[in-house]
DSSP file (Angstrom, degrees, kcal/mol; ACC not computed):
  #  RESIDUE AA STRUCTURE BP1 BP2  ACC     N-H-->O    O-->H-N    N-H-->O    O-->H-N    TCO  KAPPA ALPHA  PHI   PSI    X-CA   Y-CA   Z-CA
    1    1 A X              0   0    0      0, 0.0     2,-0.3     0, 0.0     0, 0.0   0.000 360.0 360.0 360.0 122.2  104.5   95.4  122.0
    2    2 A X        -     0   0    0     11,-0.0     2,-0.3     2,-0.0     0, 0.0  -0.945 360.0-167.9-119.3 152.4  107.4   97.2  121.0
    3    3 A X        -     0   0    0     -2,-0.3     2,-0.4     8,-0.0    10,-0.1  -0.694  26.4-116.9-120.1 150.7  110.0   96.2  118.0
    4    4 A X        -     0   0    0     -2,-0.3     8,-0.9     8,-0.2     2,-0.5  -0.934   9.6-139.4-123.0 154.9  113.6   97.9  117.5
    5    5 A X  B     -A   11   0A   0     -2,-0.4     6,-0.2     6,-0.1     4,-0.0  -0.809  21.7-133.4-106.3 139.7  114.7   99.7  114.9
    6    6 A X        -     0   0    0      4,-1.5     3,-0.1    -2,-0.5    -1,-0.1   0.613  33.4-103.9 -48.9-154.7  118.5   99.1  113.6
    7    7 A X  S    S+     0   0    0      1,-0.0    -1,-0.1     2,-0.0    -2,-0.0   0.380 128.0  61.5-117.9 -18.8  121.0  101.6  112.8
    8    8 A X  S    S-     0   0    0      2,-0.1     3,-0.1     0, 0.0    -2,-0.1   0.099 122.3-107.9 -85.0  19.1  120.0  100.5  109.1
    9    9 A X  S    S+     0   0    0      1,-0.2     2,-0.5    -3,-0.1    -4,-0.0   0.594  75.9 146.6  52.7  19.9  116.2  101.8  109.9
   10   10 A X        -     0   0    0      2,-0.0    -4,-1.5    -6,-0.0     2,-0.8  -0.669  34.4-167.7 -84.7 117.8  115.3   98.1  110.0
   11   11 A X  B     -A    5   0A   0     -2,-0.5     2,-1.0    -6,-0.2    -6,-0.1  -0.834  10.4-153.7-126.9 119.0  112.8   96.6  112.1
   12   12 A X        -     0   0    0     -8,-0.9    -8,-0.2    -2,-0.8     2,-0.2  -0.578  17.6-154.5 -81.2  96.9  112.2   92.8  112.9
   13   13 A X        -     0   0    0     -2,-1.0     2,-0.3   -10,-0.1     5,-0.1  -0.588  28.8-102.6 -78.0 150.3  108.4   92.0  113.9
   14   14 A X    >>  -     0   0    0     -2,-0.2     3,-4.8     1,-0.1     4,-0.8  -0.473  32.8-122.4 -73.4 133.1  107.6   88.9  116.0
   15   15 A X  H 3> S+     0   0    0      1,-0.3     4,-3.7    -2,-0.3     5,-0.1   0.667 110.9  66.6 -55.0 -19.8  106.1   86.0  113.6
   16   16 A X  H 3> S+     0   0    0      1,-0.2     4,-0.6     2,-0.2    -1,-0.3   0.715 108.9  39.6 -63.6 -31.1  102.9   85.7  115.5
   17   17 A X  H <4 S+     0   0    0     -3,-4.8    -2,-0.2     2,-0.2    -1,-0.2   0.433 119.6  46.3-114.3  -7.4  102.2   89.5  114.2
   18   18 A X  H ><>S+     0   0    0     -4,-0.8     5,-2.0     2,-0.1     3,-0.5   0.848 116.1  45.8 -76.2 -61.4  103.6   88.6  110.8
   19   19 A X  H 3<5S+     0   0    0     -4,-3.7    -2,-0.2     1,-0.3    -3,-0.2   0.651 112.3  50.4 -60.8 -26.6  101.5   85.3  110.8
   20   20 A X  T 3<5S+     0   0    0     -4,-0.6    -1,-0.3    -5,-0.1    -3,-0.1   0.630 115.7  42.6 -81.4 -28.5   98.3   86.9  111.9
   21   21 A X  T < 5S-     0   0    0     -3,-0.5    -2,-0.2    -4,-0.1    -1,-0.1   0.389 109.9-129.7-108.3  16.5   98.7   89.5  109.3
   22   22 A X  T   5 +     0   0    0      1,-0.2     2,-0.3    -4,-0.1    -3,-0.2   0.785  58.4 128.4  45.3  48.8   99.7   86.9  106.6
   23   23 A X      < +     0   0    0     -5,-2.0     2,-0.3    -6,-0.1    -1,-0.2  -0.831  30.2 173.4-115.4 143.6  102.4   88.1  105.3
   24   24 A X    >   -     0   0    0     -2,-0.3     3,-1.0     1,-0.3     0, 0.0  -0.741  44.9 -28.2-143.1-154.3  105.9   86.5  104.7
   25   25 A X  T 3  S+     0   0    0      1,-0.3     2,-1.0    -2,-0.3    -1,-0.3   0.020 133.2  19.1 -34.0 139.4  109.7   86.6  103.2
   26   26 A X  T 3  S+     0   0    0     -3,-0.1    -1,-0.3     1,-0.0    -3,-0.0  -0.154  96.2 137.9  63.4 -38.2  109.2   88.8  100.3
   27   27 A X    <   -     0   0    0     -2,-1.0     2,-0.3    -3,-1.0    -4,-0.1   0.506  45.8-134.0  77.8 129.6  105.9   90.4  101.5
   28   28 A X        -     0   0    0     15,-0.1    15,-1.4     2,-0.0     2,-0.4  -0.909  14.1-164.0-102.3 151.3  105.1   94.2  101.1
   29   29 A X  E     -B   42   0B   0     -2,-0.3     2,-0.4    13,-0.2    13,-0.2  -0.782   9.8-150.5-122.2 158.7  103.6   96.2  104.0
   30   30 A X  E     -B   41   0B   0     11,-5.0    11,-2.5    -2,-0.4     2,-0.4  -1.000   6.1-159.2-132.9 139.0  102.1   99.4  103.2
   31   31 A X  E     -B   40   0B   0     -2,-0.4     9,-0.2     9,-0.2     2,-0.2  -0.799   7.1-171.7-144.2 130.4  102.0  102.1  105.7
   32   32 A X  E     -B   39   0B   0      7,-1.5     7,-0.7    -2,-0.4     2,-0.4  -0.357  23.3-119.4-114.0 142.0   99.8  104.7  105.3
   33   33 A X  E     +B   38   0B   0      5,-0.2     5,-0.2    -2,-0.2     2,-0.1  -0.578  38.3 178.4 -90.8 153.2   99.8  107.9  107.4
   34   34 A X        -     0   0    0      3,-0.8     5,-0.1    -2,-0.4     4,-0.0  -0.553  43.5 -94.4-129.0 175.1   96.7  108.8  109.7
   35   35 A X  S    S+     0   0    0     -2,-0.1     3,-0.1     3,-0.0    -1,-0.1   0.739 125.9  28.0 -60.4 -37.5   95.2  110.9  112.0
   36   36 A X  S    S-     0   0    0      1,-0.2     2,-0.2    -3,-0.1     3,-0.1   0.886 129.5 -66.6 -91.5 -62.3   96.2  109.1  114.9
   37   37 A X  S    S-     0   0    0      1,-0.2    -3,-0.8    -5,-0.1    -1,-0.2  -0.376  73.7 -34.6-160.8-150.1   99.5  107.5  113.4
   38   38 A X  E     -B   33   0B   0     -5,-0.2     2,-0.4    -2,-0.2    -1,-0.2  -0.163  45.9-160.7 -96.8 179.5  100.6  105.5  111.2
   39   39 A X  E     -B   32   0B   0     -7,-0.7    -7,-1.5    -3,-0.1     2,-0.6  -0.974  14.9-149.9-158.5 137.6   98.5  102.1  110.3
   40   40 A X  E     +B   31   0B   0     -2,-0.4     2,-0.3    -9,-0.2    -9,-0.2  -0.937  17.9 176.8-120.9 107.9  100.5   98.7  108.3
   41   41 A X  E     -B   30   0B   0    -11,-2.5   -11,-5.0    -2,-0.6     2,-0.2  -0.787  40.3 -97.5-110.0-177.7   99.1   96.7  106.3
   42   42 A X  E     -B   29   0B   0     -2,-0.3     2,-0.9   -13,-0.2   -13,-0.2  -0.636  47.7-122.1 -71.4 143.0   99.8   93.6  104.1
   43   43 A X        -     0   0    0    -15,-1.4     3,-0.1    -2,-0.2   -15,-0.1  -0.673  30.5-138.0 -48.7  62.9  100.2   95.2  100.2
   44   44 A X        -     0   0    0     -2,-0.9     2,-0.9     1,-0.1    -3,-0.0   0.202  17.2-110.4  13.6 122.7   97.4   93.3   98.2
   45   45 A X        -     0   0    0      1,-0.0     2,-0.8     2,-0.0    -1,-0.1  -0.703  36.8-122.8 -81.7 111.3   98.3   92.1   94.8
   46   46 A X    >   -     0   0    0     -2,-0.9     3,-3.1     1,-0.2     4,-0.4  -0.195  16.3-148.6 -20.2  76.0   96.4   94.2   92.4
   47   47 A X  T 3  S+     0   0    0     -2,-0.8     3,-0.4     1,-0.3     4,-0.2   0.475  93.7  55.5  -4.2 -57.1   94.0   92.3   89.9
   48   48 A X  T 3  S+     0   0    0      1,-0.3    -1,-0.3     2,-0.2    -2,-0.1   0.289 103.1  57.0-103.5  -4.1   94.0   94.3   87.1
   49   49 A X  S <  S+     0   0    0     -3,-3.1    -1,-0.3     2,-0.1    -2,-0.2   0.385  92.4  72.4-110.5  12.4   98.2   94.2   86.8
   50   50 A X  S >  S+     0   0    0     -3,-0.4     3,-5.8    -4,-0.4     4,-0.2   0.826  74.7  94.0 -44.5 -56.1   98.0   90.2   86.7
   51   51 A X  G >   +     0   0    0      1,-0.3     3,-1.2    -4,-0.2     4,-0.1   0.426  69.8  60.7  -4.2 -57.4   96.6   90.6   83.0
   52   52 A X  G 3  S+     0   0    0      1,-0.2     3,-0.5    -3,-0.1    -1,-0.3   0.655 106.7  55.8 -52.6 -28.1  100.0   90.3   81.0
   53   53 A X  G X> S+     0   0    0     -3,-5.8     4,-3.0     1,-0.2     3,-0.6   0.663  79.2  94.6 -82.2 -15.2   99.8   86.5   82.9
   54   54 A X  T <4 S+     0   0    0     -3,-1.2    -1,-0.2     1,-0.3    -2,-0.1   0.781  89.8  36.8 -51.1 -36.5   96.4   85.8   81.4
   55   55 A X  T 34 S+     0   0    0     -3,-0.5    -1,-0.3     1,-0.2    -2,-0.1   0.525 117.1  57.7 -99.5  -4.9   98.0   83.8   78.3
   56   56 A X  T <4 S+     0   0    0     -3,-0.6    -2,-0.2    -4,-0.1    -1,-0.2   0.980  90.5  71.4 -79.6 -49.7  100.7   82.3   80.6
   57   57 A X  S  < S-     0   0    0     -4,-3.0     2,-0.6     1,-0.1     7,-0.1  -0.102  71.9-154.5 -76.6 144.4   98.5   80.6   83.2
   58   58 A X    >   -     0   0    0      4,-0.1     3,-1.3     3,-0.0    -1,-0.1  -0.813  13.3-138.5-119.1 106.9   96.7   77.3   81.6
   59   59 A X  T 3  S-     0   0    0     -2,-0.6     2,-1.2     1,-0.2     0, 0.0  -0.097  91.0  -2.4 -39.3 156.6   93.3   76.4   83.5
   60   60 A X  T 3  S+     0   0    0      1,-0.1    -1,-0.2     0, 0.0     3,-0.1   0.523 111.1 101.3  17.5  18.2   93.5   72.1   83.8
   61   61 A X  S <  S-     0   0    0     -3,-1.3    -1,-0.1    -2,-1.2     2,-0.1  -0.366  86.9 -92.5 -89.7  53.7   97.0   71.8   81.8
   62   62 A X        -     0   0    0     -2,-0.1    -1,-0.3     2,-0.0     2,-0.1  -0.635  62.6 -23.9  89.2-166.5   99.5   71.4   84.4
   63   63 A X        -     0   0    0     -2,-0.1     2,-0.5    -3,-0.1    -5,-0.0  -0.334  52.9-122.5-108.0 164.7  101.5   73.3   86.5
   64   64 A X        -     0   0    0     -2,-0.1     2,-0.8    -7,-0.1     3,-0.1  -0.972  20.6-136.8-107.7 155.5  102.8   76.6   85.7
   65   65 A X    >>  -     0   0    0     -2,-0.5     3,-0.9     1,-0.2     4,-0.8  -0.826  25.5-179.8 -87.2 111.8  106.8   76.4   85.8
   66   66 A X  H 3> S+     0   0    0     -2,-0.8     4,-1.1     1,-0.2    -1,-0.2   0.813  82.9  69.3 -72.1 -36.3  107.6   80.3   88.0
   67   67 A X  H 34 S+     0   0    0      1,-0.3     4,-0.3     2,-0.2    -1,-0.2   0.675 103.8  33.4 -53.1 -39.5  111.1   79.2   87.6
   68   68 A X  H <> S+     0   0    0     -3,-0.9     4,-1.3     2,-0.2     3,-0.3   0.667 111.0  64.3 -90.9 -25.9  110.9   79.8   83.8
   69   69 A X  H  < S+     0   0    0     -4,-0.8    -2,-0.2     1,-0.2    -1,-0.2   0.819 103.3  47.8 -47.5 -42.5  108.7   82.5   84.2
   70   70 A X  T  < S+     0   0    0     -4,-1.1    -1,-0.2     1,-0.2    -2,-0.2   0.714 102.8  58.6 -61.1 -45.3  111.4   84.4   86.1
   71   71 A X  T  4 S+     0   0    0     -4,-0.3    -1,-0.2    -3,-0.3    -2,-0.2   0.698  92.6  89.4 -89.5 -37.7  114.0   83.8   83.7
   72   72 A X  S  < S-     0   0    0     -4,-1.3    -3,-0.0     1,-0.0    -4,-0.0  -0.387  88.5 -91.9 -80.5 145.5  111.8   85.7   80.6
   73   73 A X        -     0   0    0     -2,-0.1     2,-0.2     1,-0.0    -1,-0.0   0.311  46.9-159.2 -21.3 168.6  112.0   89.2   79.8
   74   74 A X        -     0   0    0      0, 0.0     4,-0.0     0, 0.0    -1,-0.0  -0.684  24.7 -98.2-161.9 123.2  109.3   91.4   81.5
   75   75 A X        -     0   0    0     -2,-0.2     3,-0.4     1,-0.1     4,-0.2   0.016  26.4-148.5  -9.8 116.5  107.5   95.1   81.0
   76   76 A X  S >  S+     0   0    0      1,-0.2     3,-3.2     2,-0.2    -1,-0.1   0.938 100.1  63.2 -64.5 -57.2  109.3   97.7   83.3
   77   77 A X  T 3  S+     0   0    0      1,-0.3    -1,-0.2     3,-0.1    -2,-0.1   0.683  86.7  67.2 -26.0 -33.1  106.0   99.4   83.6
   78   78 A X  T 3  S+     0   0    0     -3,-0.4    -1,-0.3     2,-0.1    -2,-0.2   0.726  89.3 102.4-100.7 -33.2  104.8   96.2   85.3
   79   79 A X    <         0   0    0     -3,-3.2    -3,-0.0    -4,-0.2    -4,-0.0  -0.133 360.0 360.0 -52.2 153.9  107.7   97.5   88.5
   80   80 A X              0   0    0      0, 0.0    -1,-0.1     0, 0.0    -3,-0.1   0.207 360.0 360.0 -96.5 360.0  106.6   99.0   91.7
C-alpha cells in the first residue's frame, strides 16, 4: 500500500488502516525507529497522567460535562 506525502510533509492513510488500528480525528501515532524501519502505532493514553481527573470523574453521579472541563485552567506539565 502506498500513501503520499504533501508538500506540507502530510500524509493521508486509508480509513480501513486507521479503523483497524483504532485510531481517529485527534489521535496520536507514535513512530518509533527500528532495525528494519520505522514501525506506527496508536499513542496509548498513559494511566498514571489521568490522576489530576481522579476528583473530577464521579463513579454513579452522572455524566461528566468535557465541555466544562475544557474550559477550566489546566497544569502545563500535564502537555505533551
Amino acid at each position: 500500500m502506498l500513501v503520499k506525502v504533501t508538500s506540507k510533509r502530510q500524509v493521508t492513510f486509508p480509513a480501513r488502516v486507521l479503523a483497524a488500528m483504532g485510531v481517529g480525528p485527534g489521535d496520536r501515532l507514535s513512530l518509533e525507529e527500528g532495525p528494519d524501519g520505522f514501525l506506527l502505532r496508536p499513542q496509548r493514553i498513559d494511566p498514571t497522567r489521568l490522576a489530576p481527573l481522579r476528583d473530577k470523574l464521579r463513579r454513579g453521579r452522572g455524566s461528566f460535562d468535557v465541555a466544562a472541563f475544557r474550559e477550566q485552567t489546566y497544569d502545563p506539565a500535564l502537555r505533551d
